[in-house]
C-alpha positions as a Markdown table, in Angstrom:
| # | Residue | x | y | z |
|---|---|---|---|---|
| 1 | Unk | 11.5 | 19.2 | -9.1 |
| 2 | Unk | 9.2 | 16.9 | -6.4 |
| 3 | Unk | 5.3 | 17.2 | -7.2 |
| 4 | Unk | 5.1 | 19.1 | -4.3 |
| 5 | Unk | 7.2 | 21.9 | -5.7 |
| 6 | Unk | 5.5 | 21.8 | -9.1 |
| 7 | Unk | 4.6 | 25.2 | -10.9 |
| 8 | Unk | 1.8 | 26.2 | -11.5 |
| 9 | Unk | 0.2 | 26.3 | -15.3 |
| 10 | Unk | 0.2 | 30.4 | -15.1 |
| 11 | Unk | 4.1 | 30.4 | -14.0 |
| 12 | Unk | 5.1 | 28.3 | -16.4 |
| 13 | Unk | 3.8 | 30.2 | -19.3 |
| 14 | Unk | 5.2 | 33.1 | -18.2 |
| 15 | Unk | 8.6 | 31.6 | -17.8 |
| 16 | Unk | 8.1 | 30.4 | -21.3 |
| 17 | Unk | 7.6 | 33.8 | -22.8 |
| 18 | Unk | 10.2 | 35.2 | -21.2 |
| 19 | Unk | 12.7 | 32.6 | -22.9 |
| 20 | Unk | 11.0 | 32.9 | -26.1 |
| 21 | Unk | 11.4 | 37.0 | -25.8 |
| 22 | Unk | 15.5 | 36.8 | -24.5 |
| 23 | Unk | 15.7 | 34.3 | -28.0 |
| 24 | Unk | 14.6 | 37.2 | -30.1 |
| 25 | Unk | 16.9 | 39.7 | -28.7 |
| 26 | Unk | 19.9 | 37.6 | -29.4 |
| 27 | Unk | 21.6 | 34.2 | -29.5 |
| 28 | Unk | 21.9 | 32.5 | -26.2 |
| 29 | Unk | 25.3 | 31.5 | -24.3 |
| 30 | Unk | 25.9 | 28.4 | -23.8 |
| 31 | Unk | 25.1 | 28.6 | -20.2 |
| 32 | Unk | 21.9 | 30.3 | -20.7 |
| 33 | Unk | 21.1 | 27.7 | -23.1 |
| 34 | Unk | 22.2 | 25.1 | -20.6 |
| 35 | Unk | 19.5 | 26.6 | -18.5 |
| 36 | Unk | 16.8 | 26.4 | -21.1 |
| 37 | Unk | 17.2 | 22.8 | -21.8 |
| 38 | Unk | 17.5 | 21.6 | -18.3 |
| 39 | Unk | 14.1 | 23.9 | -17.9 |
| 40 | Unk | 12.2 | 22.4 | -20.5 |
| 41 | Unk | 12.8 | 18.9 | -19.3 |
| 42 | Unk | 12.1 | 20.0 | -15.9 |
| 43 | Unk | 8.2 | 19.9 | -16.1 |
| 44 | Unk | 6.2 | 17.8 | -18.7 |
| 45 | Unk | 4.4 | 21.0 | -19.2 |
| 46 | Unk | 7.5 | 23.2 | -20.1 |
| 47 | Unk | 8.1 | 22.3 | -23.6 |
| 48 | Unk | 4.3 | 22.8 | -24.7 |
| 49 | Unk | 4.6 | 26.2 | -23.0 |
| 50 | Unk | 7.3 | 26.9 | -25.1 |
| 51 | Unk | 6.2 | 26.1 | -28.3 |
| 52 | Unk | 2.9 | 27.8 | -27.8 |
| 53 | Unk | 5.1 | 30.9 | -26.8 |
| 54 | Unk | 6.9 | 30.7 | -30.0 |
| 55 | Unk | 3.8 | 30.4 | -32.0 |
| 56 | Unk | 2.8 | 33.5 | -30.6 |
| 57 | Unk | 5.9 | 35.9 | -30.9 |
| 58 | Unk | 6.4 | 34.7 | -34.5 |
| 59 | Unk | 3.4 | 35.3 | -36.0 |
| 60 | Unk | 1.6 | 37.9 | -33.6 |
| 61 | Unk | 0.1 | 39.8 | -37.3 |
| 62 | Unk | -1.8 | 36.4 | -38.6 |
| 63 | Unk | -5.0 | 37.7 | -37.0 |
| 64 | Unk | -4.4 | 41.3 | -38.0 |
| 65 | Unk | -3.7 | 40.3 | -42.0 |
| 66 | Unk | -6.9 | 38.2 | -42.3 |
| 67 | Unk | -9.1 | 40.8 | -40.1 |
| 68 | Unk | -8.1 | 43.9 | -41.3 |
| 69 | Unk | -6.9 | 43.2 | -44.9 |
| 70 | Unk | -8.4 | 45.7 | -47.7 |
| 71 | Unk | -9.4 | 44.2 | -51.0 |
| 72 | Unk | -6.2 | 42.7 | -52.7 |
| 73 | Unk | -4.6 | 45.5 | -55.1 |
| 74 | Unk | -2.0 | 45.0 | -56.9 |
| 75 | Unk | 1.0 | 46.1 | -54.6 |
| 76 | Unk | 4.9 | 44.9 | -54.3 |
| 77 | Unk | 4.4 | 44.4 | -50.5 |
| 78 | Unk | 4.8 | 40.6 | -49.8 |
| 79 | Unk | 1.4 | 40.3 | -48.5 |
| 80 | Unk | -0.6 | 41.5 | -51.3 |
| 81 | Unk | 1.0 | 39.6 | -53.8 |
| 82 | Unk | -1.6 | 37.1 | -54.7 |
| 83 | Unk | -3.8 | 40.0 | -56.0 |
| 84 | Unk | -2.0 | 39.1 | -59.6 |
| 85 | Unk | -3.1 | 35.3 | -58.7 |
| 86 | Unk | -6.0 | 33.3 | -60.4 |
| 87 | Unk | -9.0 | 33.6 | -57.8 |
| 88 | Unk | -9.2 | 30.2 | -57.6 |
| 89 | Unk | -5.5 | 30.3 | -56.0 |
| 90 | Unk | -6.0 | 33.5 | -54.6 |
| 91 | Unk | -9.4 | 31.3 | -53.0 |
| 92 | Unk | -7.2 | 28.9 | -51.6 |
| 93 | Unk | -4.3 | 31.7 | -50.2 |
| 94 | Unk | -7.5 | 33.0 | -48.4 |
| 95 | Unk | -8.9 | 30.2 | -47.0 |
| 96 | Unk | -5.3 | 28.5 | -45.6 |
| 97 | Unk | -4.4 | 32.3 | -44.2 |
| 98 | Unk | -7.8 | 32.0 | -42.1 |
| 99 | Unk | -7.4 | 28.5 | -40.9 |
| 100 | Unk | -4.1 | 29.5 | -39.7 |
| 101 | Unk | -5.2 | 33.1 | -37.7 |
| 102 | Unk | -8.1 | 30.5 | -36.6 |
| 103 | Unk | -5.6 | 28.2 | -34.8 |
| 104 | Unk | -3.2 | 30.8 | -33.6 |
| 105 | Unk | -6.7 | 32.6 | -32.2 |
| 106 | Unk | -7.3 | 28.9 | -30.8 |
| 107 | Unk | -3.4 | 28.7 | -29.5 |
| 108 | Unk | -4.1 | 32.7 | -27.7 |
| 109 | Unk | -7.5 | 31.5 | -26.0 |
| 110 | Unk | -5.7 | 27.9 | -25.1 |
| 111 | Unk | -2.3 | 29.9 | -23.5 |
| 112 | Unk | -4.8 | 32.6 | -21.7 |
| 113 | Unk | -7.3 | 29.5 | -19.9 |
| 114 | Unk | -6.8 | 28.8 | -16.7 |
| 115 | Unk | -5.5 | 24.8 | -16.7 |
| 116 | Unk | -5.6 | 23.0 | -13.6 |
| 117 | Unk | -2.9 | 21.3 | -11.6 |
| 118 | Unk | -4.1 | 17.8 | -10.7 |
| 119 | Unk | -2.6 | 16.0 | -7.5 |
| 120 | Unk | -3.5 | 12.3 | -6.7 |
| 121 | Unk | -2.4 | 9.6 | -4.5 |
| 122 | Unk | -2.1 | 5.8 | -4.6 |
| 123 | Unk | -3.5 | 3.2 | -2.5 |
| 124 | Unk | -1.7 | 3.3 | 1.1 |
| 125 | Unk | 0.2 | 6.8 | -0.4 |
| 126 | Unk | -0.4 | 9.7 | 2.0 |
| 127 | Unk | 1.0 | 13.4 | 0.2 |
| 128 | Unk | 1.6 | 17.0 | 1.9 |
| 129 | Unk | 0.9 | 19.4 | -1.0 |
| 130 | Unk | 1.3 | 23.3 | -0.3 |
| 131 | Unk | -0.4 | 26.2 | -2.0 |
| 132 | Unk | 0.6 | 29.3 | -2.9 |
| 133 | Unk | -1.1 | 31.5 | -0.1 |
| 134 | Unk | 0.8 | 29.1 | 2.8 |
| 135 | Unk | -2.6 | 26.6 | 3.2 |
| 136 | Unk | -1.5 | 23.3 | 2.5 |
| 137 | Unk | -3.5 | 20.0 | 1.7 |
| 138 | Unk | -3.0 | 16.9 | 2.8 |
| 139 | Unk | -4.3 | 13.8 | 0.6 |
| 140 | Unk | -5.1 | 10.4 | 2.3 |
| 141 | Unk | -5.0 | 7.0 | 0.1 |
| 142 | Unk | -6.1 | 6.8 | -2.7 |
| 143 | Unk | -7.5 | 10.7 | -3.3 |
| 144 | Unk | -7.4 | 13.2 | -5.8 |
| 145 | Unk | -7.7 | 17.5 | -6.0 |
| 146 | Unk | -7.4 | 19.6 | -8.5 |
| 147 | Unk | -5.9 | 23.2 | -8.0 |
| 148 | Unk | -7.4 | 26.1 | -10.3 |
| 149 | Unk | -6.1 | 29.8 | -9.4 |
| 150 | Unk | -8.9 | 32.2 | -10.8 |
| 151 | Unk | -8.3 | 35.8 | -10.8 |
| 152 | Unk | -5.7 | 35.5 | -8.1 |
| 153 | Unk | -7.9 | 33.6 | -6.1 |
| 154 | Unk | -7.0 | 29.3 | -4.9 |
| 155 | Unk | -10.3 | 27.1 | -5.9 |
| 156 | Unk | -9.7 | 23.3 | -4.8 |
| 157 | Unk | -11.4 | 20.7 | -6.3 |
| 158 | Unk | -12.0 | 17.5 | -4.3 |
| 159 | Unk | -12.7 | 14.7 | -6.7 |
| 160 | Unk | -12.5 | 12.1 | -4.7 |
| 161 | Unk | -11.1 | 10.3 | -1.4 |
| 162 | Unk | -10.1 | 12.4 | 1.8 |
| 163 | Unk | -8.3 | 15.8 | 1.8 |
| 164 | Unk | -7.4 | 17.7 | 5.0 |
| 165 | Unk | -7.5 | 21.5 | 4.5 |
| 166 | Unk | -4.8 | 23.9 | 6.3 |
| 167 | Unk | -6.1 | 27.2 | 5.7 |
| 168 | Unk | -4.0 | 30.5 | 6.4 |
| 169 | Unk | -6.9 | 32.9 | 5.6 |
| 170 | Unk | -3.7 | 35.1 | 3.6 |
| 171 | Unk | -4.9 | 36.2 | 0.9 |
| 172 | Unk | -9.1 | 35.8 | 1.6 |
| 173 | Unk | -10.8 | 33.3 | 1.6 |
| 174 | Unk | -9.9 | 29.3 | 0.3 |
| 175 | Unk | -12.5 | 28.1 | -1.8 |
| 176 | Unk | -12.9 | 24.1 | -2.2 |
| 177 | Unk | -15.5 | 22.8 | -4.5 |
| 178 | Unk | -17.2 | 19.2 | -3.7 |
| 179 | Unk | -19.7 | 17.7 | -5.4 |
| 180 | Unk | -20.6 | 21.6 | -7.2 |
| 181 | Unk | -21.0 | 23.0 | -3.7 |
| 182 | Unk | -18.2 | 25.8 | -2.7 |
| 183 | Unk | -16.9 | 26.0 | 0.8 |
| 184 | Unk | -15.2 | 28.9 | 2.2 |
| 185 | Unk | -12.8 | 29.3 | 4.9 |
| 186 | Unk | -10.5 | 32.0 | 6.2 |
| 187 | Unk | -8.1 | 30.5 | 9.1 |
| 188 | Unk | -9.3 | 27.0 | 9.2 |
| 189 | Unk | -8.4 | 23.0 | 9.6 |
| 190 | Unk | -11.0 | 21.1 | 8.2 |
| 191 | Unk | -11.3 | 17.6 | 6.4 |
| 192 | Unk | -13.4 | 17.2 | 2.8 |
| 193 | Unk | -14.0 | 13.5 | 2.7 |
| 194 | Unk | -15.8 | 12.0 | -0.7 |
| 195 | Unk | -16.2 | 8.2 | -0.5 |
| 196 | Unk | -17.5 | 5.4 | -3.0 |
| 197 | Unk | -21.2 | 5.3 | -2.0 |
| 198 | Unk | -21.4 | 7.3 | 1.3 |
| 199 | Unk | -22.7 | 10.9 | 1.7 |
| 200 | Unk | -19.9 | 13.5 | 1.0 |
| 201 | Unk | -18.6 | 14.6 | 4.7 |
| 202 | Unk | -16.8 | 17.8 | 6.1 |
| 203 | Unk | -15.2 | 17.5 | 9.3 |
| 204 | Unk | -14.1 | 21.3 | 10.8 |
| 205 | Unk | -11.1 | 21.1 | 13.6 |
| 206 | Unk | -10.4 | 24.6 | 13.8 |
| 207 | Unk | -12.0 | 28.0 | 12.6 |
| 208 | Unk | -15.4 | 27.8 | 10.8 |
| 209 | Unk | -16.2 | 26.7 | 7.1 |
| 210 | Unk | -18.9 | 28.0 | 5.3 |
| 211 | Unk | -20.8 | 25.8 | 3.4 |
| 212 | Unk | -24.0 | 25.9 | 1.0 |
| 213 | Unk | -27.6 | 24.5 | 2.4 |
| 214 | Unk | -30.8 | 24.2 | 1.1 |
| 215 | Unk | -33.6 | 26.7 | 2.8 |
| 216 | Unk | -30.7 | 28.4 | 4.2 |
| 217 | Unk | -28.1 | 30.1 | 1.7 |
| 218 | Unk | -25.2 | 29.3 | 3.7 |
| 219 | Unk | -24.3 | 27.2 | 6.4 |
| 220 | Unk | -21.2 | 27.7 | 9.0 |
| 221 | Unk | -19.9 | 25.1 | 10.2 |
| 222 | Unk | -17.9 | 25.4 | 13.6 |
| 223 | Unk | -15.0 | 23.6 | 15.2 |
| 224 | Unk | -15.8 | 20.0 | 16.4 |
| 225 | Unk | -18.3 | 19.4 | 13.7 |
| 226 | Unk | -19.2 | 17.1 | 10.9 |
| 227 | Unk | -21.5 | 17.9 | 8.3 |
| 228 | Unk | -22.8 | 15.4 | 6.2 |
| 229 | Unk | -24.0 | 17.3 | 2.6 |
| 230 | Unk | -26.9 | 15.4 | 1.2 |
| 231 | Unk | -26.8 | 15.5 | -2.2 |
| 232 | Unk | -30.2 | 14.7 | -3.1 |
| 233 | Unk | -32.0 | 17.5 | -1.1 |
| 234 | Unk | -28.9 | 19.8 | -1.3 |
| 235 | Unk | -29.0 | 19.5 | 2.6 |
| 236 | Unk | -26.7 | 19.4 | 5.4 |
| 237 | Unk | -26.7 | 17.7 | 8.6 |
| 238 | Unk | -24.7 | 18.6 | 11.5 |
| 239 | Unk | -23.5 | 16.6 | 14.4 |
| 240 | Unk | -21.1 | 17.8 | 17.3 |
| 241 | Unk | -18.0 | 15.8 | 17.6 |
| 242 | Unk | -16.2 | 15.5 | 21.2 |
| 243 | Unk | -12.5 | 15.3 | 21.0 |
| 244 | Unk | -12.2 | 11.6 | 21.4 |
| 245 | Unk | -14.5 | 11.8 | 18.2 |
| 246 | Unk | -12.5 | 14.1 | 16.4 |
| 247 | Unk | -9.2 | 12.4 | 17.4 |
| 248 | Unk | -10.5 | 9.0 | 15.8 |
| 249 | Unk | -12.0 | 11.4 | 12.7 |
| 250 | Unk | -8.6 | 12.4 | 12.4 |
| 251 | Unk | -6.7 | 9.1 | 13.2 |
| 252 | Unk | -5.5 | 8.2 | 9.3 |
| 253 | Unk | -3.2 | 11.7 | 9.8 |
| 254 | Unk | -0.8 | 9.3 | 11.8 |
| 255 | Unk | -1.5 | 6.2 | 9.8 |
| 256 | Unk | -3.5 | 4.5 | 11.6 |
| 257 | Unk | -7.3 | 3.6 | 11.5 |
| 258 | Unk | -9.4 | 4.2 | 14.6 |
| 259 | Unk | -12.7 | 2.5 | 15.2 |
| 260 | Unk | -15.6 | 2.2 | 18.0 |
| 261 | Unk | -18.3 | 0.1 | 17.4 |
| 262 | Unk | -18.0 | -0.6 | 13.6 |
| 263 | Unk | -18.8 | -4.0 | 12.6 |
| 264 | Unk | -15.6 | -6.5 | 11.7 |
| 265 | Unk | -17.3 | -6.3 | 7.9 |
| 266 | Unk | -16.9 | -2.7 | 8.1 |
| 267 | Unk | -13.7 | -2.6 | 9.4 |
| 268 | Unk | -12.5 | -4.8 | 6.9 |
| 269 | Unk | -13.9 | -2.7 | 3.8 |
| 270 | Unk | -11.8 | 0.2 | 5.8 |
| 271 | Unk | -8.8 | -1.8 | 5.7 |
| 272 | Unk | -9.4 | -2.1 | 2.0 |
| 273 | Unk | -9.3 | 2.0 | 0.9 |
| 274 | Unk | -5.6 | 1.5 | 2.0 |
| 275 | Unk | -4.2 | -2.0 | 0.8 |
| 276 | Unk | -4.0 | -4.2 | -2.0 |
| 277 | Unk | -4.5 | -7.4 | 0.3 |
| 278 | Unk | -8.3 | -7.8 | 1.1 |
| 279 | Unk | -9.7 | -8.9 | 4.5 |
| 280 | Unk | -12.5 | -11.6 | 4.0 |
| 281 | Unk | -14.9 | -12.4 | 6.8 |
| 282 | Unk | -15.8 | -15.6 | 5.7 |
| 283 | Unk | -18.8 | -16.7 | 8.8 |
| 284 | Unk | -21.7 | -14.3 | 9.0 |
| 285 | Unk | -21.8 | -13.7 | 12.8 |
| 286 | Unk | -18.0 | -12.4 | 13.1 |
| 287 | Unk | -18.5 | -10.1 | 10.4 |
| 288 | Unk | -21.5 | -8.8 | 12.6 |
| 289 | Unk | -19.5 | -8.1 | 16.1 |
| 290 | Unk | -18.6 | -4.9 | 16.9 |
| 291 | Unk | -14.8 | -4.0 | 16.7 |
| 292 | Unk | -13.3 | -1.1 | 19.0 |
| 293 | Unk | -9.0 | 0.2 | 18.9 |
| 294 | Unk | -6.7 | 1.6 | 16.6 |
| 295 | Unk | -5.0 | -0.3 | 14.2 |
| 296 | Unk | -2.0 | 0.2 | 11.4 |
| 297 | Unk | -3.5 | 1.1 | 8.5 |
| 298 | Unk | -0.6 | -0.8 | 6.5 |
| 299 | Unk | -0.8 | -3.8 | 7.9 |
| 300 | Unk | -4.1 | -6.1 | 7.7 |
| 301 | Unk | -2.8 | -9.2 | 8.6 |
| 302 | Unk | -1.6 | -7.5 | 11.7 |
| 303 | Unk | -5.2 | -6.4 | 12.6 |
| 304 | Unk | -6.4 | -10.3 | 11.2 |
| 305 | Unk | -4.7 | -11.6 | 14.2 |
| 306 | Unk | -5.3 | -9.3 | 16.7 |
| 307 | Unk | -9.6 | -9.8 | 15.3 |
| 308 | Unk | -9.1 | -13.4 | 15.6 |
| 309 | Unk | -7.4 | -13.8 | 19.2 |
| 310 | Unk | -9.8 | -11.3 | 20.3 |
| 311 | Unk | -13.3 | -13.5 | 19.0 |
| 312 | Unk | -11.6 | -16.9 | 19.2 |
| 313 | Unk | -11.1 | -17.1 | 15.5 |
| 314 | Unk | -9.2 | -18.6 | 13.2 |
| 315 | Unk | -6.9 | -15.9 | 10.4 |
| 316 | Unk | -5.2 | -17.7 | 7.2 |
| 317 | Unk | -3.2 | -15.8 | 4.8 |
| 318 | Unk | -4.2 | -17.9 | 1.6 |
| 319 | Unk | -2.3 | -15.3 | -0.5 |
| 320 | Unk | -0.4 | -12.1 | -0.4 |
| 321 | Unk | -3.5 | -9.8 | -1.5 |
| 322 | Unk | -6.6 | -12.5 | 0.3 |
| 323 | Unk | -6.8 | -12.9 | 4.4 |
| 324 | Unk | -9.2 | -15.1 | 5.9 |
| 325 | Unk | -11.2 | -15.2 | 8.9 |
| 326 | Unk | -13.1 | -17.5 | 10.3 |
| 327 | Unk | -14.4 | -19.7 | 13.1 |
């Protein structure tokens, strides 16, 4: 199954208890138990589902024999024998039947927690993830989310890089969580962006995103703006965006980066969030001009030469992953 189709944690342990309940009522066929094996190597997750399952439907009275166990007496019932034992053994019986409800308790809370399903991409990957409720994410290069459902409800966690949100509003309200601030949004397309060293952004393209701010309780955002959320101060500042603005916001959708104004050193740290090879600007006054189009994302040496006919430059490609420029 792709990534994009995975499971989630919740499905996955149910499917696991139902396998574990059709093993107790009888022996499987041999093309049911086709079907289980080619489950269980379906997901990584599968087979720990399993064997948690297991531990649960074959000892579900641990916890009961160690909570509610009267005073040992003697008694012919197989778990009262060790009333006729030493109590140093029967010590020892006590202590190993407790440390094993203790982990099954541990296996029960584990199995019943909600685990989250992480999604990343690589540098220069782009992935299309849907969610259960018909939203779907999209992750630029080099990004990471991690999906939680909570009491039937989607929670997204941006941990880093640049996520665009497609929200249906079925269902309520998606909730994505940035740097421990929640947004909410019904029907709405709106990017999450959380860069090395720059103040976490949200850019809103359609519908309105609530978001938390300081002296305010909550701020909503509304198409054709970007908020940047100060972390310090827990504030947010607002800017209007035009839609030759929002076109370039949204520019790395189509694979391409889109810039007006930026300096060539800028640029070139840009270029880097999506390749291995590195741009280097090697006089000080090119890395200080202004550079204005839209460029490949993929291919740096591409935009090298472009810079360098542009400023009357020279471009070397010393190695595969190093491109020079200079006068």
């Amino acid at each position: 199954m792709s990534e994009e189709g995975r499971e989630s944690s919740r499905a996955i342990e149910a499917t696991a208890a139902q396998w574990v309940a059709r093993l107790d009522r009888a022996p499987l066929t041999p093309a049911e138990d086709r079907e289980l094996q080619d489950w269980l190597r379906g997901d990584p997750r599968s087979r720990g589902a399993f064997m948690r399952a297991r531990a649960l439907w074959s000892r579900p009275e641990a916890i009961l024999v160690v909570a509610d166990a009267p005073a040992a007496e003697p008694t012919s019932s197989p778990l009262h024998q060790d009333a006729a034992l030493p109590r140093d053994r029967r010590r020892v019986r006590h202590w190993l039947a407790a440390l094993a409800a203790s982990l099954l308790l541990s296996v029960f809370i584990f199995v019943t927690i909600p685990v989250p399903t992480a999604y990343a991409t690589a540098k220069g990957e782009m992935r299309r993830i849907p969610l259960t409720d018909g939203s779907t994410l999209t992750l630029n290069t080099d990004s990471r989310v991690d999906l939680y459902e909570d009491n039937h409800r989607l929670l997204v966690k941006v941990r880093r890089g640049e996520v665009l949100v497609e929200a249906t509003g079925d269902g309520g309200s998606l909730r994505v969580e940035v740097d421990g601030r929640y947004l909410d949004a019904g029907a709405a397309v709106f990017v999450v962006r959380k860069l090395p060293g720059k103040p976490t952004q949200v850019v809103v393209q359609n519908g309105e995103v609530a978001v938390p701010a300081s002296g305010k309780g909550r701020e909503l955002l509304a198409a054709n703006t970007r908020a940047s959320l100060i972390a310090a101060s827990m504030d947010v500042q607002v800017s209007s965006l035009s839609a030759d603005q929002m076109q370039r916001e949204l520019a790395w959708r189509e694979g391409k980066l889109a810039f007006r104004g930026e300096t060539l050193a800028e640029a070139a740290a840009e270029f880097a969030r999506y390749n291995d090879a590195s741009i280097e600007i090697a006089d000080a006054r090119l890395a200080a001009l202004p550079i204005t189009g839209y460029f490949a994302a993929n291919n740096p040496a591409g935009f090298s030469r472009a810079v360098a006919g542009v400023f009357g430059a020279k471009m070397r490609q010393e190695t595969k992953n190093r491109i020079v420029i200079e006068d």
